[in-house]
C-alpha positions as CSV (number, residue, x, y, z in Angstrom):
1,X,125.5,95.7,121.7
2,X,125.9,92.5,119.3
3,X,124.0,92.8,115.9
4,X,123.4,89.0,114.2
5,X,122.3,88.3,110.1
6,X,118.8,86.4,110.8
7,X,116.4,85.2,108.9
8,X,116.0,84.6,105.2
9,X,119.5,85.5,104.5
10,X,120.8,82.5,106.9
11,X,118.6,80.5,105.5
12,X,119.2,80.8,102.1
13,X,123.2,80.8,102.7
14,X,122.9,77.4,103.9
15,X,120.7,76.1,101.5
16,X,123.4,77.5,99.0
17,X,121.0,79.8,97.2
18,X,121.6,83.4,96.1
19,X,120.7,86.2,99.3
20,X,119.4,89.1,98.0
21,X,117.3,90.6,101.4
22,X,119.2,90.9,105.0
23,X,117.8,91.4,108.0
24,X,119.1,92.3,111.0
25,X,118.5,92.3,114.9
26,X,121.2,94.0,117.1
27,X,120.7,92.5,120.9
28,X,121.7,94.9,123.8
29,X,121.1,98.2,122.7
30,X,118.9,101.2,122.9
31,X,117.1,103.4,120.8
32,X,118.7,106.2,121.8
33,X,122.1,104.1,121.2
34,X,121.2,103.4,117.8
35,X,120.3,107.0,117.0
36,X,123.2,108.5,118.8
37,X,125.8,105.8,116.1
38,X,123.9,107.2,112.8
39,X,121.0,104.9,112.5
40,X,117.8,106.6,111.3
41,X,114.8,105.2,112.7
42,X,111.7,104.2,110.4
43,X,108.5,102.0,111.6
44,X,106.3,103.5,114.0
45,X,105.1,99.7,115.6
46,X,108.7,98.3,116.4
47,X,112.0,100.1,116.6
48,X,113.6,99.5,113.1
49,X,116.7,101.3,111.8
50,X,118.4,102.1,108.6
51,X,122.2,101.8,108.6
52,X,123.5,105.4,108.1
53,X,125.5,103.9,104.7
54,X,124.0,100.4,103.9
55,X,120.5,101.4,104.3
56,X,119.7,97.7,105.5
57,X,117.3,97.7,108.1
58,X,118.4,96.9,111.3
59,X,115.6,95.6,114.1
60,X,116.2,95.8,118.0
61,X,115.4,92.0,119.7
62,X,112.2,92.2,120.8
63,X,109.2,89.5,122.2
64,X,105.4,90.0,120.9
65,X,102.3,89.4,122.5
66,X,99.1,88.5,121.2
67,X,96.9,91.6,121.8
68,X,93.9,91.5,119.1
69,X,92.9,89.5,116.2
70,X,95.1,89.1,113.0
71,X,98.3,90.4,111.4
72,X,98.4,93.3,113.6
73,X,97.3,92.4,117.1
74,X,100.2,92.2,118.6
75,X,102.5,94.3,121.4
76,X,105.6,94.3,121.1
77,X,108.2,94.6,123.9
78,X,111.9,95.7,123.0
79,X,114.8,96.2,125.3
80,X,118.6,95.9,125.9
81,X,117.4,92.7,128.1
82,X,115.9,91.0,125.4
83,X,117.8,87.9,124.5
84,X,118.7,86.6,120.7
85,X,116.9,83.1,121.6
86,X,113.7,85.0,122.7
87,X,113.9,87.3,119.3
88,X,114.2,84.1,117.1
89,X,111.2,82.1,118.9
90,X,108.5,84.5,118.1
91,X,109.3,83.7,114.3
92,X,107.3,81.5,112.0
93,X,109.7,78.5,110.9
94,X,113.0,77.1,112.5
95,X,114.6,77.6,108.9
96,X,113.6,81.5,109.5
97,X,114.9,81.3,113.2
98,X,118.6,81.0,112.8
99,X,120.9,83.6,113.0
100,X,125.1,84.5,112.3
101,X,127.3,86.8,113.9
102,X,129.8,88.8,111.9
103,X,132.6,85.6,112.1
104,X,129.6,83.4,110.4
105,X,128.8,81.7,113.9
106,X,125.3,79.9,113.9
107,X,123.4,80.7,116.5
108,X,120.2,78.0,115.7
109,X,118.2,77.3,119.5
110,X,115.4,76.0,117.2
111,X,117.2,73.0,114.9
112,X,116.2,75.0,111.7
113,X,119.8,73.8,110.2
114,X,118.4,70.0,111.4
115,X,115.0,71.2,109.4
116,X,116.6,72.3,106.8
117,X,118.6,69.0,106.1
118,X,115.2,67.1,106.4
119,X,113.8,69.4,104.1
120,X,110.6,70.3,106.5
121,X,108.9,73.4,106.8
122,X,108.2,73.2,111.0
123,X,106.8,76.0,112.8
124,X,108.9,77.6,115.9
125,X,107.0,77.3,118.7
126,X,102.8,77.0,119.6
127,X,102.7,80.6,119.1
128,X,102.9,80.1,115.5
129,X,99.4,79.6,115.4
130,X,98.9,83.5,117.1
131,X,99.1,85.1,113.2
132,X,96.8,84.2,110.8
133,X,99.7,85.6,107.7
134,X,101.7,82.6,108.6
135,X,99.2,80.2,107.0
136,X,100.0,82.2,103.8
137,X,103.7,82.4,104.3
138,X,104.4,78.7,105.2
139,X,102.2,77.9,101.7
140,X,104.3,80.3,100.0
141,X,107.7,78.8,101.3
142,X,106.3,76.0,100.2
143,X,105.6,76.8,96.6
144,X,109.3,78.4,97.1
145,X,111.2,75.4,98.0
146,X,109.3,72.4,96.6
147,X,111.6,72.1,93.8
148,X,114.1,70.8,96.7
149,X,111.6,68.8,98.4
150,X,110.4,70.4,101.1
151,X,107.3,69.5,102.7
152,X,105.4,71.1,105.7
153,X,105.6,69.6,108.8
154,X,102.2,67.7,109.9
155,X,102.1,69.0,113.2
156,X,102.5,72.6,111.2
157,X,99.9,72.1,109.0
158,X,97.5,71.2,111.8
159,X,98.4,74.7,113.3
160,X,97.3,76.1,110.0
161,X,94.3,73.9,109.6
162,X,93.3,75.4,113.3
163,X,94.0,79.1,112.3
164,X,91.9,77.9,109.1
165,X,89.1,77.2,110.9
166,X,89.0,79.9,113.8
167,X,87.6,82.9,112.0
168,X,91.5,84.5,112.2
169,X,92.3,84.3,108.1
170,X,89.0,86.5,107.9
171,X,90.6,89.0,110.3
172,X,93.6,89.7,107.4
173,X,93.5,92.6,105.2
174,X,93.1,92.8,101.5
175,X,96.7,94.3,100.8
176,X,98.4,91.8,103.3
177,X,96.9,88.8,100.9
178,X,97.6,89.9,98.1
179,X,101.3,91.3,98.5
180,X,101.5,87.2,99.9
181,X,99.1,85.8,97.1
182,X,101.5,87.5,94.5
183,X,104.5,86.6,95.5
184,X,103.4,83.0,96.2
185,X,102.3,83.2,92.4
186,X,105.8,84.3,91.6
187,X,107.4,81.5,92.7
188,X,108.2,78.1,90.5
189,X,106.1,76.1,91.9
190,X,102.5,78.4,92.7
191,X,100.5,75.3,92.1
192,X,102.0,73.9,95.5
193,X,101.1,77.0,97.3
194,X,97.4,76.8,96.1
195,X,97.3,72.6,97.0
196,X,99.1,73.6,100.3
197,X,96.2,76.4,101.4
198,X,93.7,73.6,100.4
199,X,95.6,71.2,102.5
200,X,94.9,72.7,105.7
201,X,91.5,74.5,104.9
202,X,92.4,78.2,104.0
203,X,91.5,77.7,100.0
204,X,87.9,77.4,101.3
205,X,88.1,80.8,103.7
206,X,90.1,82.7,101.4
207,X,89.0,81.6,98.3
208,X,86.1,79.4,98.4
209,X,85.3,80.1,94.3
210,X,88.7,78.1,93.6
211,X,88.3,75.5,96.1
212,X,84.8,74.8,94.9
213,X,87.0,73.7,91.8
214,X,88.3,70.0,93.0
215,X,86.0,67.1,92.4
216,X,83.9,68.7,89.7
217,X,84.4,66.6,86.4
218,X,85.1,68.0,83.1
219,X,84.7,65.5,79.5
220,X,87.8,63.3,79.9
221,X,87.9,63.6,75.8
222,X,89.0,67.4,76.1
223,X,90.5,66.9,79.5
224,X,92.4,63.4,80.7
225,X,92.6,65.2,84.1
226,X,89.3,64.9,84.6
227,X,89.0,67.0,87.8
228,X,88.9,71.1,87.1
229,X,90.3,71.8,90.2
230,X,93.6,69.5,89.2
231,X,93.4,71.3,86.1
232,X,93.8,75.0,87.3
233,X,96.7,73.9,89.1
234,X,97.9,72.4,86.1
235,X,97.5,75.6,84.4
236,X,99.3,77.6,86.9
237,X,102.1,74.7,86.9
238,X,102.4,75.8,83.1
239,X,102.6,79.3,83.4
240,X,105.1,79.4,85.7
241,X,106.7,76.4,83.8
242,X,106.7,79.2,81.1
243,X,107.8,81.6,82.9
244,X,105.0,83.9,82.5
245,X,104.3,87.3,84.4
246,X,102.0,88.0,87.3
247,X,99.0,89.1,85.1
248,X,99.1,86.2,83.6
249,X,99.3,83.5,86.5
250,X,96.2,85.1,88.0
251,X,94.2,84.8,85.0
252,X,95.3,81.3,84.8
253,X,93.7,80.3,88.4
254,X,90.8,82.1,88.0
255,X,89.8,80.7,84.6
256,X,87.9,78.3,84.9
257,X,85.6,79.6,88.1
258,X,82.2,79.4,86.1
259,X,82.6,75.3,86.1
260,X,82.4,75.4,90.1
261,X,78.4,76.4,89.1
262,X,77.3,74.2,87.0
263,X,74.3,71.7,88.4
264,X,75.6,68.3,89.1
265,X,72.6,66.7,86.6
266,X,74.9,68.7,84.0
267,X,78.2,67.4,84.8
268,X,80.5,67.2,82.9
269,X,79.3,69.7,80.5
270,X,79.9,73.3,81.6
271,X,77.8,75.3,79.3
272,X,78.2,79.0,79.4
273,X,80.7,78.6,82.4
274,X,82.9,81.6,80.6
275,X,79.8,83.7,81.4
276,X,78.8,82.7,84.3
277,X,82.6,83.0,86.1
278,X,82.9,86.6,85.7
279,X,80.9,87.3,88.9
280,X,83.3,84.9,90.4
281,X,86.1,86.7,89.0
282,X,84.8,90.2,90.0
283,X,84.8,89.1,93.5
284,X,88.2,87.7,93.9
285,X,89.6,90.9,92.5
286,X,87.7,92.8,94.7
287,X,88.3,90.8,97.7
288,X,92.1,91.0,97.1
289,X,92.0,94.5,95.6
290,X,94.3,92.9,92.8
291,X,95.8,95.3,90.4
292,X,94.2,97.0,87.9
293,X,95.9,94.9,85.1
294,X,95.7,91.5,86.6
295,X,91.9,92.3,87.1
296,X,91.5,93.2,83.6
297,X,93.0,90.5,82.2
298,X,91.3,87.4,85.0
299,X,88.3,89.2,83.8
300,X,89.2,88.9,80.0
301,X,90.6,85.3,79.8
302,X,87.5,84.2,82.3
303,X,85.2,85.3,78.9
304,X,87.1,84.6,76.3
305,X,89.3,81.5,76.3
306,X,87.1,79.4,74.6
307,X,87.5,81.8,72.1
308,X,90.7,81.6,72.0
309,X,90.6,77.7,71.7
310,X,88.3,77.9,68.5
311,X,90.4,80.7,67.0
312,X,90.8,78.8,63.5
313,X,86.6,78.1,64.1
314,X,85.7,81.8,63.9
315,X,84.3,83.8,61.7
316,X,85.9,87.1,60.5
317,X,83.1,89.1,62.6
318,X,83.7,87.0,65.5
319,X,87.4,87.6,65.4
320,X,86.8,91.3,64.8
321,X,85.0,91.4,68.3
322,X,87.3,89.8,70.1
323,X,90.5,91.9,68.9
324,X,87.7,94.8,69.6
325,X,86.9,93.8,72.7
326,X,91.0,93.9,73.7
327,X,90.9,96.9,72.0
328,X,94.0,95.4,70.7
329,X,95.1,98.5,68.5
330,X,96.3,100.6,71.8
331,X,96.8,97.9,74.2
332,X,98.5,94.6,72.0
333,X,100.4,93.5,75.1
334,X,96.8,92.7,76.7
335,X,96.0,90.5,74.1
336,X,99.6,89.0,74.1
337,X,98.6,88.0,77.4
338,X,95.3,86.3,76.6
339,X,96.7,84.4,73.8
340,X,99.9,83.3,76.5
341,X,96.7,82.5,78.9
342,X,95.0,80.6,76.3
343,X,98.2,78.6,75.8
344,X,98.7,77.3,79.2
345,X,95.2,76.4,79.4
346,X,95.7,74.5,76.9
347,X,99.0,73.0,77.7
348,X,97.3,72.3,81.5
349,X,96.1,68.8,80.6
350,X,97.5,65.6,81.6
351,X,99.6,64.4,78.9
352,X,98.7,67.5,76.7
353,X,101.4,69.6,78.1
354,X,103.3,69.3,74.9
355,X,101.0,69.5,72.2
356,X,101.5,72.6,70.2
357,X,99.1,75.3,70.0
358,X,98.5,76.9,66.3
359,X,95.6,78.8,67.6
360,X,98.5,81.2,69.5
361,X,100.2,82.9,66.1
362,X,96.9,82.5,64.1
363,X,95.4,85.1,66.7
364,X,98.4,87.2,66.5
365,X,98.4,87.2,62.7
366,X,94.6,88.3,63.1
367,X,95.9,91.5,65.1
368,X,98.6,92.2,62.7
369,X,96.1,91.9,59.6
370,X,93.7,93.6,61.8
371,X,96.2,97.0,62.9
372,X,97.3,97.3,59.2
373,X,94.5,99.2,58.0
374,X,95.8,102.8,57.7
375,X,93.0,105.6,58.5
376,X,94.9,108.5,56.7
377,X,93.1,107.0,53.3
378,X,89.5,107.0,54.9
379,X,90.2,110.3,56.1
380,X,91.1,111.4,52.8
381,X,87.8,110.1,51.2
382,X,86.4,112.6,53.4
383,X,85.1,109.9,56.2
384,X,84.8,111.3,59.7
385,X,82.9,111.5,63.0
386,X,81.0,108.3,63.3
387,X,81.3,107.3,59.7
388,X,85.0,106.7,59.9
389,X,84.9,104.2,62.8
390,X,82.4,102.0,60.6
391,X,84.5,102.8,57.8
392,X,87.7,101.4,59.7
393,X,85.7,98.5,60.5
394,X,84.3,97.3,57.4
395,X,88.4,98.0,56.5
396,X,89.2,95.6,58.9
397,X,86.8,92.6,58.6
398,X,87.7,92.9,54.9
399,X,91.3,92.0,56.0
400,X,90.3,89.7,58.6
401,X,88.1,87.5,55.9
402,X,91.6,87.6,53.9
403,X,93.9,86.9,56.2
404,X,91.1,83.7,57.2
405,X,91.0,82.6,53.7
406,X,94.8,82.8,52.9
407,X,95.2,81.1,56.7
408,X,92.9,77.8,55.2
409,X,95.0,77.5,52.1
C-alpha cells in the first residue's frame, strides 16, 4: 500500500503557488484495507475515503472506461493491481498528472513538470477527448493561469474543438456548468476562459446568445472597441480587474445580449437592445440554473444600464423608478451591485478603462436622499393603507428633485 499527493496540489507546489485542496490516491490497497485502518468511505461511483483525522479524501488508483455519453458515462475499474501511471493517464492535463510520495519524490510519466516550464496546457492522452467537462476545465485553467502565460496546447484545443462539435457538451448537466462556469468567472482572468470556449467552438454550443456577440459593431464614438463581443470581455476583464463578486461578473457578460438582435441595416445602432436582451438573459439563467441572485441582478443590469449611464440625464420620476424598481430600501446591496455593474461597463472600453465614473456616487446619493424619508410622520398625519405608499412617494420624489437640483449647482 503506497499513498502519493496528485493533482492540483503538485501542481501548484511547483508552480510556487499557495495549495489549499489535496488529493490523494493510495496504489495497492483494498477497500476493505482502507476501512479496516479508519478510513470512512464516501462516494457511491468510485471508492473514496476520508482520513479518520485529516478528513482529506483519499481515492484508490483506478482506470475508467467510456460507457455512455457525458460527464458521467464512465466505469470505473479499481484494484490493488492498478498502477500509479495508469491512475495519472486517465486525467485531463499533464500539469494535473503528476504525483509526490511522502519524501517529495516526483513521479511525472506524462512531462507535466516539462509542460509546466513551457507554460502549456496539454491534454494527457487521446482519451481526453472521452469527457465533454474537460473542454470547460482546460478554459478555466486557462483563465487560472494566464496571468503566467499559459496557453493551451493546439493539439488540445483541437480535442476540444472535436468534443465541441460532436453533440457531447449538450450531454452535460446544468449544475456541472455552472459549478465550472462560476469558478472560471472567479478567476483573474474570466475573460480568457470565455475567448478560450470561443476558440475551439463551445461558446456557440453552450452559449450561443454570447457568441453571437463578436463581429457586431457598436458607434466607435461611445465605444473605440468597436466590436460588442470584445467589449463584454472587456467588461468581465474590469470586473475582475476590480475585484468584484460573482453576481456581478455574470451580469457583466450577459449585458449586452440584446445587441446580438439587432438587424444588420441597423448596425451600429442598438435601439431598445436593453429590452430586447432579457429573453436572452432569462434563458442563460435558466439553462445554467444560475443562482437566484446572479439571475436577479443579469436580469436587472441587462434593463437598466443605460440608465445607469444617464443617471445625471434623469428626471426625479425616472430616478424614483429605478431605485423602485431595485426596491432599493430593503435590498441596497442589489443596487450596489448595479451601480458596480454600470461602472465596469463603462470602464470596458478601449482606452476608457480609466475614465472616472460620477454617474456611480450620484446614484448612490439618489438612494440615500431617497431612504431618508421617515414614515413615522405620515403615519402620524393619519396616512395609511394605500394612501401612505403614495404618500411616501410623493415624500420621496420631493427629495429626489432636491437632491437633483442641489447635485446641478
Amino acid at each position: 500500500m503506497q499513498i502519493f499527493k496528485v493533482g492540483g496540489a503538485v501542481r501548484d507546489r511547483l508552480l510556487g503557488k499557495p495549495v489549499t485542496d489535496i488529493d490523494w490516491v493510495v496504489v495497492g490497497a483494498t477497500t476493505e484495507e482502507m476501512l479496516a485502518k479508519g478510513y470512512r468511505p464516501v462516494g457511491a461511483d468510485f471508492p473514496v475515503f476520508l482520513h479518520p483525522k485529516s478528513g482529506e479524501e483519499y481515492a484508490l488508483a483506478r482506470t475508467e472506461r467510456k460507457s455512455g455519453r457525458g460527464y458521467g458515462g464512465f466505469t470505473f475499474h479499481a484494484s490493488p493491481e492498478v498502477t500509479l501511471e495508469e491512475d495519472l493517464i486517465r486525467r485531463d492535463l499533464t500539469i494535473n498528472a503528476m504525483a509526490e510520495d511522502d519524501h517529495g519524490n516526483l513521479t511525472d510519466p506524462y512531462h507535466g513538470q516539462r509542460d509546466l516550464d513551457a507554460r502549456v496546457l496539454r491534454h494527457v492522452s487521446p482519451a481526453f477527448a472521452e469527457d465533454p467537462l474537460r473542454v470547460l476545465r482546460v478554459a478555466r485553467f486557462a483563465a487560472r493561469y494566464a496571468e503566467l502565460g499559459f496557453t493551451v496546447a493546439p493539439e488540445t484545443l483541437e480535442l476540444m474543438r472535436q468534443l465541441s462539435e460532436s453533440g457531447e457538451l449538450e450531454a452535460l448537466t446544468a449544475e456541472r456548468s455552472w459549478k465550472e462556469i462560476s469558478r472560471a468567472l472567479m478567476e483573474d482572468q474570466p475573460q480568457v476562459f470565455i475567448q478560450v470556449l470561443r476558440d475551439c467552438g463551445a461558446l456557440k454550443v453552450l452559449m450561443p446568445e454570447v457568441d453571437a456577440l463578436f463581429g457586431v459593431p457598436q458607434p466607435e464614438a461611445h465605444h473605440p472597441e468597436i466590436d460588442t463581443g470584445v467589449h463584454t470581455l472587456s467588461v468581465l476583464e474590469q470586473a475582475a480587474r476590480h475585484q468584484q463578486p460573482l453576481t456581478v461578473r455574470w451580469a457583466c457578460l450577459l449585458h449586452d445580449l440584446g445587441k446580438g438582435l439587432t438587424p444588420k441595416e441597423e448596425w451600429p445602432r442598438h435601439i431598445a437592445h436593453e429590452h430586447k436582451g432579457l429573453k436572452l438573459i432569462k434563458a442563460l439563467n435558466e439553462r445554467f440554473k444560475a443562482p437566484r441572485d446572479c439571475q436577479e441582478l443579469a436580469l436587472l443590469v441587462g434593463e437598466y444600464h443605460t440608465h445607469g449611464h444617464r443617471a445625471l440625464e434623469l428626471k426625479a420620476s425616472t430616478l424614483l423608478e429605478l431605485l423602485q424598481s431595485f426596491d432599493v430600501y430593503r435590498r441596497p446591496q442589489r443596487f450596489e451591485e448595479f451601480i458596480i455593474a454600470c461602472e465596469m461597463d463603462a470602464r470596458g472600453r478601449k482606452g476608457l478603462e480609466q475614465r472616472s465614473y460620477p454617474q456611480a456616487d450620484y446614484l448612490r446619493g439618489a438612494a440615500t436622499a431617497a431612504r431618508g424619508i421617515a414614515v413615522q410622520p405620515l403615519l402620524e398625519k393619519g396616512f395609511k393603507g394605500p394612501g401612505l405608499g403614495e404618500a411616501i412617494k410623493r415624500e420621496r420624489l420631493k427629495a429626489l428633485k432636491a437632491y437633483k437640483e442641489a447635485a446641478s449647482t
